[in-house]
C-alpha positions as CSV (number, residue, x, y, z in Angstrom):
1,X,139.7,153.6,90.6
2,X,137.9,151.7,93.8
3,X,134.9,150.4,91.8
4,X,137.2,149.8,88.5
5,X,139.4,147.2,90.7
6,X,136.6,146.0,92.5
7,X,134.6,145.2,88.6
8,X,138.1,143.9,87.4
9,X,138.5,141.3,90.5
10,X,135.2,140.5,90.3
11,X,135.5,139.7,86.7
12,X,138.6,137.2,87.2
13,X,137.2,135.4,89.7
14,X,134.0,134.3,87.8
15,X,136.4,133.3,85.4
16,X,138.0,130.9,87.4
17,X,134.6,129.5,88.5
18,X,133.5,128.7,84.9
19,X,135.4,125.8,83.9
20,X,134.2,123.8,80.2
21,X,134.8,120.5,79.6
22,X,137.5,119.7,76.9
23,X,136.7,116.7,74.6
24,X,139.5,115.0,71.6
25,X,137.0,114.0,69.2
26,X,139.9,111.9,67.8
27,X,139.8,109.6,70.5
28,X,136.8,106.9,71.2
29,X,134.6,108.0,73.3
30,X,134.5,105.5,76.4
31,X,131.1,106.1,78.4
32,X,129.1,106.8,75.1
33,X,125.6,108.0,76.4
34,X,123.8,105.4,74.7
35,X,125.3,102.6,77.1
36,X,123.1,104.5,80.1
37,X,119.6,104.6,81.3
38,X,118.6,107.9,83.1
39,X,116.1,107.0,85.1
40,X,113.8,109.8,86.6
41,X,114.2,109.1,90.0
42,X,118.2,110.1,90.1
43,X,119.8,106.9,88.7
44,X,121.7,105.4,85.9
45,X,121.9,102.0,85.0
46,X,124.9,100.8,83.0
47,X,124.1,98.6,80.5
48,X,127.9,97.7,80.1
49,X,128.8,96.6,84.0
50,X,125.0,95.7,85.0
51,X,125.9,98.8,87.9
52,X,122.9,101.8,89.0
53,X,124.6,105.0,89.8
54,X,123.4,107.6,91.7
55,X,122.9,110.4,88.8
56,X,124.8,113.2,91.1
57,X,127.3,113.5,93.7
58,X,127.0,112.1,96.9
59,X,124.9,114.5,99.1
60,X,123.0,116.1,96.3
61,X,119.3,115.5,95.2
62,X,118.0,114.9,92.0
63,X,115.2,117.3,91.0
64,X,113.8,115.1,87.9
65,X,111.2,118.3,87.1
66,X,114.1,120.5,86.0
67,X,117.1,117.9,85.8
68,X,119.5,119.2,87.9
69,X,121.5,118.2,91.0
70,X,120.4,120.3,94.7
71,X,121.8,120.8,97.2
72,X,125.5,120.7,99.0
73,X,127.9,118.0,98.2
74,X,130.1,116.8,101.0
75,X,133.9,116.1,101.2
76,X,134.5,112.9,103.3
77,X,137.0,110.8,105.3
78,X,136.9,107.8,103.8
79,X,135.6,105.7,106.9
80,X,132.5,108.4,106.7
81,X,132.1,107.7,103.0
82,X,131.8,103.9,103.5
83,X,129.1,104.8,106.7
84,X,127.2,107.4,104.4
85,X,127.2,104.4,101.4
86,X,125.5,102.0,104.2
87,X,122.9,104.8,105.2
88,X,121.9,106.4,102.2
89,X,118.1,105.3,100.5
90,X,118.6,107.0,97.1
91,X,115.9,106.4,95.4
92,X,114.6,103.9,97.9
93,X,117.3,101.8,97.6
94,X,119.4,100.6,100.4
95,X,122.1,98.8,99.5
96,X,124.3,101.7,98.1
97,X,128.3,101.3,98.5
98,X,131.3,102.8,97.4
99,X,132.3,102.3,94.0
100,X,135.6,99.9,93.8
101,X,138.4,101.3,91.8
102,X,137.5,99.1,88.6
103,X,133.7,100.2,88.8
104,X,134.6,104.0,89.5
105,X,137.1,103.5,86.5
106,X,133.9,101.8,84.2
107,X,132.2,105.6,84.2
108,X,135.7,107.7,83.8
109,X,135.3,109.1,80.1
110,X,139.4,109.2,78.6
111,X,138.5,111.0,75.6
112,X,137.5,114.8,78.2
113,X,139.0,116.1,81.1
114,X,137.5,119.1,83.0
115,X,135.7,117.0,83.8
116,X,136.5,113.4,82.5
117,X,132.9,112.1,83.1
118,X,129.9,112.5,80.8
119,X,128.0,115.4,81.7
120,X,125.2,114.2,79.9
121,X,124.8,111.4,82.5
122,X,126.3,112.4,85.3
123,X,125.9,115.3,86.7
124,X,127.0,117.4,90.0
125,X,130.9,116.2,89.5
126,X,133.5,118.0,90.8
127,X,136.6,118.6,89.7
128,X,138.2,116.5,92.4
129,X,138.6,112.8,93.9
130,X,136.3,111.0,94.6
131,X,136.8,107.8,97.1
132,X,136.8,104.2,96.3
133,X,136.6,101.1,98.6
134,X,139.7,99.9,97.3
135,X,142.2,100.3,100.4
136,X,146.2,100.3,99.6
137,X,148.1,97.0,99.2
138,X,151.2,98.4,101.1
139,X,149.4,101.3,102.8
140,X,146.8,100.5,104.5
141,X,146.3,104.2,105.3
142,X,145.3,104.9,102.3
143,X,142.5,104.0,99.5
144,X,142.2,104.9,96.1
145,X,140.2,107.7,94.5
146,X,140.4,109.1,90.7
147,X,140.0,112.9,90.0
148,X,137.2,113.5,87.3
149,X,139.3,116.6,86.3
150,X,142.1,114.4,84.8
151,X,140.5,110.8,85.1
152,X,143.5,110.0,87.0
153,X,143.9,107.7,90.0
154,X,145.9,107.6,93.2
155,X,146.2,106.4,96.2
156,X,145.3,109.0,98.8
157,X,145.2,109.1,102.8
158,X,141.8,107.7,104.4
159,X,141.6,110.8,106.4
160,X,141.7,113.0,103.2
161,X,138.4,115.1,102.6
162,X,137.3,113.8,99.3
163,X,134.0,113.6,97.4
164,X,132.0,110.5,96.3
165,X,129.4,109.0,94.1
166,X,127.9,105.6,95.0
167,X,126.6,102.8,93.1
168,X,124.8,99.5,93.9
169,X,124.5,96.2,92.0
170,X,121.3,96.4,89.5
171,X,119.2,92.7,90.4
C-alpha cells in the first residue's frame, strides 16, 4: 500500500511539472517565427522592432551545440534586475537592459498561453513575470512585468522576486 501511494504521488506531481503550450490557430499568430533571426551565439534579432534578445531567460546560457538553455534562472528585485541588465556580456555585448513594457509586449505571442511566447524562439520562459523598466505612474513602488503564462501585464512591487529576459538595441 506504502509503495502504491508513494508511485501514485509521484505520478501526480510530474504531471503538474509538464505543462504544453496551448495555441487558437483561429487567431493571427503575433511573433510569427519568420520575423526572428536565431543567431548561434544565444540571440534573436527582431526584424520587426530592430531589438536583439537574449535567446533564454536571464541567468541561463545558450548551448548552440544542442540548442538548449543551461543553467539556473534567477528571480529578482527589480533594482537587482536593472544592475544584472548593466553587467551582463551576453554574447559579448554590453549594453543589455531591461525590456520596457512596449518592447517586452513586441515578443508576447496572443494567439498561446502556457506559455504565451514562441517556443521556437525563445526558450527557457517561465511560466511567470518577468520585469520591465517601466516604473508605475502613481506608484512608484512598483514596475510593470507581463506573465508569459497568460501574456498579461500588471503592475507589481519592485521588491517582488520576478524573472527577466533582456534585450539591447541592434546598431
Amino acid at each position: 500500500m506504502k509503495f502504491k501511494l508513494i508511485t501514485t504521488f509521484a505520478a501526480m506531481s510530474l504531471s503538474f511539472n509538464v505543462i504544453a503550450g496551448v495555441c487558437y490557430d483561429s487567431v493571427t499568430q503575433t511573433t510569427p517565427t519568420e520575423r526572428f533571426t536565431i543567431n548561434p551565439d544565444g540571440t534573436v534579432s527582431d526584424s520587426k522592432t530592430g531589438l536583439m534578445w537574449q535567446r533564454c531567460s536571464y541567468g541561463q546560457v545558450y548551448n548552440n551545440a544542442t540548442a538548449t538553455c543551461e543553467g539556473s534562472t534567477p528571480s529578482l528585485t527589480w533594482q537587482t534586475a536593472l544592475r544584472g541588465a548593466v553587467n551582463d556580456t551576453t554574447a559579448s555585448y554590453n549594453d543589455w537592459q531591461v525590456p520596457n513594457i512596449k518592447e517586452l509586449a513586441s515578443i508576447i505571442e496572443h494567439r498561446c498561453t502556457e506559455p504565451s511566447i514562441n517556443e521556437s524562439v525563445f526558450l527557457g520562459t517561465k511560466l511567470q513575470n518577468y520585469w520591465t523598466n517601466t516604473s508605475g505612474v502613481n506608484t512608484i513602488n512598483s514596475a510593470w512585468v507581463y506573465q508569459f503564462d497568460s501574456g498579461l501585464n500588471s503592475l507589481h512591487a519592485k521588491t517582488s522576486s520576478v524573472y527577466l529576459r533582456l534585450m539591447r538595441y541592434e546598431k
